[in-house]
C-alpha positions in Angstrom: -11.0 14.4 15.7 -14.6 15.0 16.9 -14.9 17.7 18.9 -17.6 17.6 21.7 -20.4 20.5 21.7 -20.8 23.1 24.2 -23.4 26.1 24.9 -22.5 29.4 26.8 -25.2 30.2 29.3 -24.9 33.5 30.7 -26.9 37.3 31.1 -24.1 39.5 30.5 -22.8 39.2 27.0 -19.3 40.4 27.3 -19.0 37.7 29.9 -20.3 34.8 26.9 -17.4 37.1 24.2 -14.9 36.8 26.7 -15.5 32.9 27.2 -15.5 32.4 23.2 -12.2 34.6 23.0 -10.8 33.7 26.2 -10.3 29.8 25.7 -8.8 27.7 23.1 -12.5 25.5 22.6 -11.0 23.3 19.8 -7.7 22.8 21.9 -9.7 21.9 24.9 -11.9 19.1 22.6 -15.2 21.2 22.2 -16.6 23.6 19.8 -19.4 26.0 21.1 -22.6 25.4 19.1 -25.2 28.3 20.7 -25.7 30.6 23.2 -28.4 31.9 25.5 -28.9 34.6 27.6 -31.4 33.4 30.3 -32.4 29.7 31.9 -35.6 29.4 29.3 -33.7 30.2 26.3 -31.1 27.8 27.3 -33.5 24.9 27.6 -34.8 25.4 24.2 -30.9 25.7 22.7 -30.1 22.2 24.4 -33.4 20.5 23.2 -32.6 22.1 19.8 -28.2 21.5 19.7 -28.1 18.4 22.2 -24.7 19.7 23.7 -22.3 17.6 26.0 -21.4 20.7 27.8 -22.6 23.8 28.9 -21.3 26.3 31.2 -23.5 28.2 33.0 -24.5 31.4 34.9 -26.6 30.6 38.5 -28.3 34.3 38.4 -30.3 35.0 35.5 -33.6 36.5 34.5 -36.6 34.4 33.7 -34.9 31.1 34.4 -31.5 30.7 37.3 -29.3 28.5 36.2 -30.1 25.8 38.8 -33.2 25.9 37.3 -32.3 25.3 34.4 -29.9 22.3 35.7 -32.8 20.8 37.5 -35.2 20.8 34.5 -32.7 19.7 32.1 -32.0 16.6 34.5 -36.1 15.7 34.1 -35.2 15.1 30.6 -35.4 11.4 28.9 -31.8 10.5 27.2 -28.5 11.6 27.5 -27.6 14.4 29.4 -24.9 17.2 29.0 -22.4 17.9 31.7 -22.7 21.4 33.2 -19.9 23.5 34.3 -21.3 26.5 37.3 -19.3 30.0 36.8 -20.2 32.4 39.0 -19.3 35.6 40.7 -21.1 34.5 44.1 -18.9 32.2 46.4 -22.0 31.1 48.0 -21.8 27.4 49.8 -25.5 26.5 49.6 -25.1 27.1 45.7 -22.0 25.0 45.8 -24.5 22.2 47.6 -27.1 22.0 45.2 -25.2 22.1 42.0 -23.4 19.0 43.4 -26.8 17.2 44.0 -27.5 18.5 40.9 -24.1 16.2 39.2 -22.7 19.6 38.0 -18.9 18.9 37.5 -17.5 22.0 38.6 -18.0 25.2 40.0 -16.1 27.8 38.7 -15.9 31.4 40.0 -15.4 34.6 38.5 -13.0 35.8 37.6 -12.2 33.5 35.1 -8.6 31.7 35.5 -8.0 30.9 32.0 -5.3 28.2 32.7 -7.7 26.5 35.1 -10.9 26.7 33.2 -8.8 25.0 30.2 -7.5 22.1 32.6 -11.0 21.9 33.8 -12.3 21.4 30.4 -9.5 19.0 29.0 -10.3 17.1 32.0 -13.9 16.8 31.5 -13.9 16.2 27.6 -11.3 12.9 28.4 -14.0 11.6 30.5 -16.9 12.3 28.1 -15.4 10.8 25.2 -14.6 7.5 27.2 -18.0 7.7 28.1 -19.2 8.4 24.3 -17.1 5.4 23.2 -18.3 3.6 26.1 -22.0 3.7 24.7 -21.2 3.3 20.9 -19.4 0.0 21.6 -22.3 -0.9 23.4 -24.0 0.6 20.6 -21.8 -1.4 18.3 -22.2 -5.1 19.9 -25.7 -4.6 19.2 -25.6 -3.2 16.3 -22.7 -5.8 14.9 -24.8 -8.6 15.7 -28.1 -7.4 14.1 -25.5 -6.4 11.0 -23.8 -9.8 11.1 -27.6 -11.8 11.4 -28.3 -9.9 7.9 -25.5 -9.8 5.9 -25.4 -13.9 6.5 -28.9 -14.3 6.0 -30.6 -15.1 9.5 -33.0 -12.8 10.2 -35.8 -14.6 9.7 -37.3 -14.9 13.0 -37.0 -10.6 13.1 -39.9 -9.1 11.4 -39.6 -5.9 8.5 -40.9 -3.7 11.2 -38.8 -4.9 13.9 -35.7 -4.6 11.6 -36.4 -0.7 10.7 -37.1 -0.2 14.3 -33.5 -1.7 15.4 -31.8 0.2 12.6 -33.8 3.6 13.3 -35.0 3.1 9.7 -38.2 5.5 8.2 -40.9 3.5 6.4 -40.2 3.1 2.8 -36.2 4.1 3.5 -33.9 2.3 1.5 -30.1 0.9 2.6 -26.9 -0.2 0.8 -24.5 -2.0 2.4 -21.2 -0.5 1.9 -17.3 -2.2 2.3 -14.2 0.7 3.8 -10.9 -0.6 3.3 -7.5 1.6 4.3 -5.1 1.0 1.7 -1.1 1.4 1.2 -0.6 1.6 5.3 2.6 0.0 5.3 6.1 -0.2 6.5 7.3 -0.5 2.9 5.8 2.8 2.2 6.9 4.6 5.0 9.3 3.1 7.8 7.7 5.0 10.1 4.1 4.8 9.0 1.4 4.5 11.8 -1.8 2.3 10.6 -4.6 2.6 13.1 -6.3 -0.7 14.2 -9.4 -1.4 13.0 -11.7 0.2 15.5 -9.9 3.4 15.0 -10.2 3.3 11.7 -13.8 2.5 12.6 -14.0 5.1 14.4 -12.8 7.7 12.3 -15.1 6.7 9.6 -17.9 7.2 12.5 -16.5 10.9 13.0 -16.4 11.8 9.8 -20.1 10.3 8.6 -21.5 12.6 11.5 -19.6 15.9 10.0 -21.0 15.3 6.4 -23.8 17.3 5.2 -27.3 16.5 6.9 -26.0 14.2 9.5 -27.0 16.9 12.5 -30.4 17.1 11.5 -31.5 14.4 13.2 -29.8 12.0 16.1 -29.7 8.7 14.5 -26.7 6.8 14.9 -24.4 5.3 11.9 -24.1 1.4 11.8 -20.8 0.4 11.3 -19.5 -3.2 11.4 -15.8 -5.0 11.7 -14.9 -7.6 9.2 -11.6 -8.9 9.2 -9.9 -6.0 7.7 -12.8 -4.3 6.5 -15.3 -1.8 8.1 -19.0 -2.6 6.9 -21.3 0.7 6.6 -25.2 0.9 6.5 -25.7 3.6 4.4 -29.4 4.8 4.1 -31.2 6.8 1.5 -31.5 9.7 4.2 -27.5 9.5 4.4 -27.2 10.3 0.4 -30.4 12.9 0.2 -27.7 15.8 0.6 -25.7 14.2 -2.4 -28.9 13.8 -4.4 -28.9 10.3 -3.8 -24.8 9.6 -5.6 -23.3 6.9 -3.8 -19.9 8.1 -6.0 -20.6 11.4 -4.6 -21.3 10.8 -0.7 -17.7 8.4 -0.8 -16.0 11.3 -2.1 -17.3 13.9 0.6 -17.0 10.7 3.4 -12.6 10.1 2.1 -12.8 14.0 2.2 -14.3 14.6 6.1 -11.8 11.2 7.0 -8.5 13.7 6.2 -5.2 12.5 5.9 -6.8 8.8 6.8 -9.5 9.1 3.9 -6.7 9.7 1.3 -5.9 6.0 1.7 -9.4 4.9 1.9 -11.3 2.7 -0.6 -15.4 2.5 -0.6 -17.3 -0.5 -2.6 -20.9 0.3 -2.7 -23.6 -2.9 -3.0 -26.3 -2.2 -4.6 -29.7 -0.7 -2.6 -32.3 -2.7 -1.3 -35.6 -1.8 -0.4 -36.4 -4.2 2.9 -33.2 -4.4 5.8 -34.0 -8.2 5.6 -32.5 -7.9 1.8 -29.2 -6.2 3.2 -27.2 -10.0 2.2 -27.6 -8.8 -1.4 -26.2 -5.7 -0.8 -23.2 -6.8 1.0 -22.7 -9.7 -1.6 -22.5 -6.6 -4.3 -20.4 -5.0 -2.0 -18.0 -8.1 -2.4 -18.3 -8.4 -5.8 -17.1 -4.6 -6.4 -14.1 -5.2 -4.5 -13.5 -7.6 -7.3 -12.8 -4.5 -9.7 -9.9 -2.7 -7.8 -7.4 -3.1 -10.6 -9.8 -3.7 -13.3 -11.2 -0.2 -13.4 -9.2 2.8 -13.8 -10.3 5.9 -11.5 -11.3 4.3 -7.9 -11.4 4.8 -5.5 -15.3 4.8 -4.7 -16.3 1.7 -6.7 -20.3 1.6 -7.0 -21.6 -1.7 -8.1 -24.6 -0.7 -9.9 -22.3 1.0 -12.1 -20.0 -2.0 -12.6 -22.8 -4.9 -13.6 -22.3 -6.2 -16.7 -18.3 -5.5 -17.0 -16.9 -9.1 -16.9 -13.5 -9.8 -15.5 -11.2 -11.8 -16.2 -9.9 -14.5 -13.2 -7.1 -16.1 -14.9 -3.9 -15.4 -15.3 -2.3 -13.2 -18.0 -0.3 -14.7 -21.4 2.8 -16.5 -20.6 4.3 -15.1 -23.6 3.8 -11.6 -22.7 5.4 -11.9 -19.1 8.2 -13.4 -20.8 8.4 -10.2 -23.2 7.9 -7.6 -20.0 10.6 -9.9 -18.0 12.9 -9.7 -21.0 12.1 -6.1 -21.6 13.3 -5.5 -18.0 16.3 -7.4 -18.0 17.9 -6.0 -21.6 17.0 -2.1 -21.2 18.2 -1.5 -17.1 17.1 0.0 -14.7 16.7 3.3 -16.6 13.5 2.1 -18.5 11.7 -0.4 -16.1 9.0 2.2 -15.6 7.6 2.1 -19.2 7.9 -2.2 -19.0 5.9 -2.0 -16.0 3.0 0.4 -17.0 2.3 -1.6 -20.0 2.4 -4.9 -17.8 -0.5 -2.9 -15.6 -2.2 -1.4 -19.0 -2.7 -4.9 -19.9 -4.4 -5.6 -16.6 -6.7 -2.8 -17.0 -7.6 -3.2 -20.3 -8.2 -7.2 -19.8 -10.2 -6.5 -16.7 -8.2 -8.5 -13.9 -9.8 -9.6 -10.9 -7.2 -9.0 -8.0 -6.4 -13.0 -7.7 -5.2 -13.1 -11.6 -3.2 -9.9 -11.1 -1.6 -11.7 -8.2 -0.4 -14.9 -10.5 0.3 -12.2 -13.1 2.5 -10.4 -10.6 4.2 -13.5 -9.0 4.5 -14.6 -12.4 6.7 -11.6 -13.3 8.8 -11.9 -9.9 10.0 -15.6 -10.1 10.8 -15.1 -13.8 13.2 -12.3 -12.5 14.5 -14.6 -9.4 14.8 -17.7 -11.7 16.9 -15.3 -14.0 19.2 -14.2 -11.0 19.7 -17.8 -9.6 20.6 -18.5 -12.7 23.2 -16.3 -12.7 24.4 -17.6 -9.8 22.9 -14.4 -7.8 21.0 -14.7 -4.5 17.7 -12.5 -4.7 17.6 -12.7 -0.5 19.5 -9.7 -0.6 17.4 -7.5 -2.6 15.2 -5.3 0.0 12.1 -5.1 -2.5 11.6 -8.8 -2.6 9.7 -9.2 0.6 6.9 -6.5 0.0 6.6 -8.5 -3.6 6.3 -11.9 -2.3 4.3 -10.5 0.6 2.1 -7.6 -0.6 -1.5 -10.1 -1.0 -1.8 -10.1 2.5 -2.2 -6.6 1.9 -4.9 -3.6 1.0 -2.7 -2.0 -1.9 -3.9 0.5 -4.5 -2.9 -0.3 -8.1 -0.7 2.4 -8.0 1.2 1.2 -4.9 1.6 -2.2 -6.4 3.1 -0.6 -9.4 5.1 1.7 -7.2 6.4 -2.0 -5.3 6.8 -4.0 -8.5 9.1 -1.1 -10.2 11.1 -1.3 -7.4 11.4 -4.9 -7.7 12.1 -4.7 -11.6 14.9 -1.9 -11.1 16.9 -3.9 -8.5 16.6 -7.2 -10.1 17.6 -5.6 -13.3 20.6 -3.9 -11.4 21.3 -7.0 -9.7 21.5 -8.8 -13.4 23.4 -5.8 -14.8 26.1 -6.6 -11.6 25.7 -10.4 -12.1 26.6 -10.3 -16.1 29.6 -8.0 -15.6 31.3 -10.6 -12.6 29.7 -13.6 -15.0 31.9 -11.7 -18.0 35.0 -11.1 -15.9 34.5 -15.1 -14.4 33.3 -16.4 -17.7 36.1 -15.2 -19.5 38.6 -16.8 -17.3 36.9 -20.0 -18.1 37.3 -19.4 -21.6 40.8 -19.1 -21.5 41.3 -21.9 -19.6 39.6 -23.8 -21.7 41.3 -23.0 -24.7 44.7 -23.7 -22.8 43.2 -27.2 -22.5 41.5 -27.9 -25.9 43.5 -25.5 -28.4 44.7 -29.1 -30.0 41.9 -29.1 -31.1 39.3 -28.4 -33.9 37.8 -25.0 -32.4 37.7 -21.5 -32.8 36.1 -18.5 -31.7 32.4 -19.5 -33.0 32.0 -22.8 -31.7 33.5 -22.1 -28.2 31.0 -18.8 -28.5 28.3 -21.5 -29.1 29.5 -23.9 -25.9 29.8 -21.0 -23.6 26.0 -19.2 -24.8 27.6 -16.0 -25.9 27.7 -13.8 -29.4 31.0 -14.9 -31.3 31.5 -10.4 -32.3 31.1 -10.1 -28.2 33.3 -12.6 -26.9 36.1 -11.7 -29.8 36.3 -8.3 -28.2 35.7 -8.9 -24.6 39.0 -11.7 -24.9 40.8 -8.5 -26.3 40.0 -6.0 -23.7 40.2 -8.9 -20.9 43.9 -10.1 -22.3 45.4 -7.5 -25.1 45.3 -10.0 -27.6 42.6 -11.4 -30.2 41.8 -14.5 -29.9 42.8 -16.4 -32.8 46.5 -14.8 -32.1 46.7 -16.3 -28.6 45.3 -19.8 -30.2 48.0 -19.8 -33.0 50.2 -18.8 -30.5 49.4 -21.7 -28.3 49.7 -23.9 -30.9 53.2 -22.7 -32.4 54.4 -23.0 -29.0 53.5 -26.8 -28.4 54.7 -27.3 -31.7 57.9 -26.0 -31.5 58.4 -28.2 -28.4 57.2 -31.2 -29.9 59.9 -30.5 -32.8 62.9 -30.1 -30.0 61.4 -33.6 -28.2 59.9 -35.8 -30.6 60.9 -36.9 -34.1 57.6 -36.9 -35.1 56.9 -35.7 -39.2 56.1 -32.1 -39.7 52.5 -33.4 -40.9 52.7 -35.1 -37.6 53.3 -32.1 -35.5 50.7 -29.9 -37.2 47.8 -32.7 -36.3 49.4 -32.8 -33.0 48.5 -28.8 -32.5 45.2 -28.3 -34.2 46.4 -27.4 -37.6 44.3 -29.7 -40.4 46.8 -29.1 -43.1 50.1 -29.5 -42.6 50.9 -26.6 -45.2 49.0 -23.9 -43.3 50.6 -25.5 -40.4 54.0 -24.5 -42.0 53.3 -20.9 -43.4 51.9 -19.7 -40.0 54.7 -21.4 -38.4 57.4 -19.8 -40.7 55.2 -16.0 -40.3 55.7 -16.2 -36.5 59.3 -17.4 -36.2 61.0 -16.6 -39.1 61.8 -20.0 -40.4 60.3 -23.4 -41.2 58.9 -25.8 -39.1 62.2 -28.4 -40.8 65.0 -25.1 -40.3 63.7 -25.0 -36.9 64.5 -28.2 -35.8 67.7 -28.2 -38.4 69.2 -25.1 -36.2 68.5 -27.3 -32.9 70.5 -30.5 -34.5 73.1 -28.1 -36.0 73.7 -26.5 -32.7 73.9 -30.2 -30.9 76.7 -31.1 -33.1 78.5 -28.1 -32.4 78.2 -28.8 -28.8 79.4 -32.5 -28.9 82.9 -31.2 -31.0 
């Protein structure tokens, strides 16, 4: 947060020590930034430090403070507030600092608890009346911004242009795109993303703590695209940074804090005149364009970019079907290693962000179109909205790999779950369809081949799923419709074994005999015999 500056104005020095230690400054909003000793040296420190605050002595040597109030309020531009302590409870003193707009009068000695209200109070209403002049600041400065970047300026002269932009003759300026990246509830349930003209904001706060930005009072142009904050950065902006663009981002994310970490910069290139600034911000574009193409980030400068071509369409067909294969044969446990090569690929090809979009979505409905096939429903897998959804986002390419690897593990778990019920349901449908067709010319390959499964595979799943081999259960079936054809019918042994599958009436016979103990002809004999013996 930026804190607001103060100055200690007072003759005694332990009083000014006692302040410093005395009050929690940074707590309060403020950070003290000089002291004086007497009203004259106290003019000089606020022409020097332009304070919004200083606290005051009224009885001093050379200069009284309500001197120093007075002649400070003679003074063209903005004006700090002053804050009276003294040890004299004297009315008329009271009077004048109130003509004088002093906003409080404090007396000694100091309440510690009060003085800190006092000051919490004051810095609220200073910083509303801080933003209140930047956004007037900013409508000016957005549409002056706005009438250069789209090229309609031309009525506005060179001169006239530095002038608005508080630009030194000969000073050069690059347009500049921030974006705030991975701020989402798919990252973080809780996760609070500032709007835009906070984020604005912050980027204001921290330009004005980098190094130089106190040696002179001009402001920092900042403009609100869409989902973007523009920045006007001048050659006096990078002097401290030896004139690195990649250099002043880094030091800008750093000053942002915990906000910067998630920050992005694209740098256009420089332009000598303001009226050029459109061919800045059109580079500016164009190295957003490189997000996922270049590895490093995340302070892309253009002029180091021109010349690397990128590649806009989307990746091999034959390759998604290898990473999408990959992902559904090896499980969850080695998803990570399909996915990195997937985003190698990108890198090394040079994908503009709209190809690695197809190249992504490409990935994804292969997986759904695997799961429907299955007969699964991908609705219920949580990582399948922030898949579908993430282009509508800012996301670094390690958070899209962090959202696709999700995506890849819980398909691939959903599959894994999916082939085990399809094995258990399948199987039932095997045997049910050998009850139904074992009269028939198949065995185990060709009902392996109807039902799209290895012949070695289903042999030993029907084994574990119903304690028997398959070819058992089949010549089972068979021997037991023969055997009640041979108690109904009077049909010929060959007869019978046609009837049942067998295609020789002699195999039909020896497998017949091996599982009952007799001939197909003593079989039906023992049934006759035992009529006969009945009837008598």
């Amino acid at each position: 947060m930026e804190r607001l500056r103060a100055i200690l104005v007072d003759d005694e020095n332990f009083t000014r020590m006692g302040l410093l230690k005395l009050i929690d400054w940074e707590g309060c909003g403020f950070r003290v930034v000089g002291e004086a000793d007497n009203g004259e040296d106290a003019l000089e420190e606020i022409r020097r430090t332009s304070p919004d605050l200083v606290v005051t002595d009224i009885r001093m040597p050379v200069m009284d403070g309500l001197e120093l109030i007075r002649r400070t309020a003679e003074k063209d531009g903005p004006q700090p507030a002053f804050i009276i302590v003294s040890g004299y409870d004297d009315f008329k003193y009271a009077q004048q600092a109130v003509r004088y707009g002093v906003h409080d009068f404090i007396l000694k000695p100091i309440d510690e608890v009060e003085f800190a209200a006092t000051l919490r109070k004051l810095s609220d209403r200073l910083a509303r009346e801080k933003e209140e002049r930047r956004r007037a600041e900013s409508g000016l400065t957005g549409a002056a911004i706005e009438a250069l970047i789209l090229g309609e300026s031309d009525d506005i002269s060179e001169a006239e242009w530095r002038r608005k932009l508080s630009l030194a003759p000969g000073e050069g300026v690059r347009y500049a795109l921030a974006e705030l990246n991975d701020r989402h509830s798919w990252r973080e349930p809780d996760v609070r993303t500032p709007t835009l003209a906070k984020f604005k904001e912050r980027i204001r706060e921290a330009l004005r703590a980098l190094p130089g930005s106190e040696e002179e009072e001009r402001p920092f142009w900042l403009h609100e695209h869409r989902n973007r904050i523009g920045i006007l950065i001048t050659d006096r902006m990078l002097r401290p940074f030896g004139g690195d663009e990649g250099r002043f981002g880094a030091e800008l994310r750093r000053a942002m804090g915990e906000l910067g970490d998630d920050t992005w910069l694209y740098v256009g290139s420089p332009v000598a005149q303001p009226t050029e600034l459109r061919l800045s911000y059109e580079t500016a574009r164009q190295a957003l364009q490189y997000k996922f193409a270049i590895e490093g980030g995340p302070v892309l400068v253009f002029g180091h970019l021109r010349g690397i071509e990128l590649l806009h369409t989307a990746v091999d067909a034959e390759l998604i079907g290898r990473i999408v294969e990959q992902i559904e044969e090896q499980g969850p446990d080695r998803i990570e290693d399909a996915v990195d090569r997937l985003f190698r690929y990108i890198r090394e090809h040079r994908f503009a962000p709209e190809a690695v979009k197809m190249c992504v979505q490409q990935c994804a409905i292969a997986l759904i179109r695997t799961i429907r096939n299955m007969e699964g429903d991908e609705n219920g897998l949580e990582s399948l909205k922030p898949i579908v959804g993430w282009y509508d986002l800012h996301l670094t390419p390690g958070e899209l790999r962090r959202l696709l690897t999700n995506f890849a593990r819980e398909s691939a778990a959903l599959i894994e779950k999916l082939r085990g019920e399809q094995a258990m349901g399948g199987i039932q449908k095997i045997k049910a369809y050998i009850d139904a067709h074992y009269r028939e010319n198949i065995n185990l390959k060709s009902i392996a081949t109807r039902f799209y499964l290895n012949p070695a595979y289903l042999g030993q799943l029907f084994k574990k799923t119903f304690g028997v081999y398959f070819n058992d259960y089949l010549l089972l079936l068979r021997i037991q419709e023969a055997k009640k054809l041979l108690r109904q019918t009077d049909l010929r042994i060959y007869e019978v074994a046609e009837r049942v599958g067998f295609g020789s009436a002699d195999y039909f016979v020896t497998q017949f005999e091996k599982q009952e103990g007799m001939t197909p002809t003593e079989y039906r004999g023992r049934l006759t015999r035992q009529g006969r013996g009945a009837e008598a």
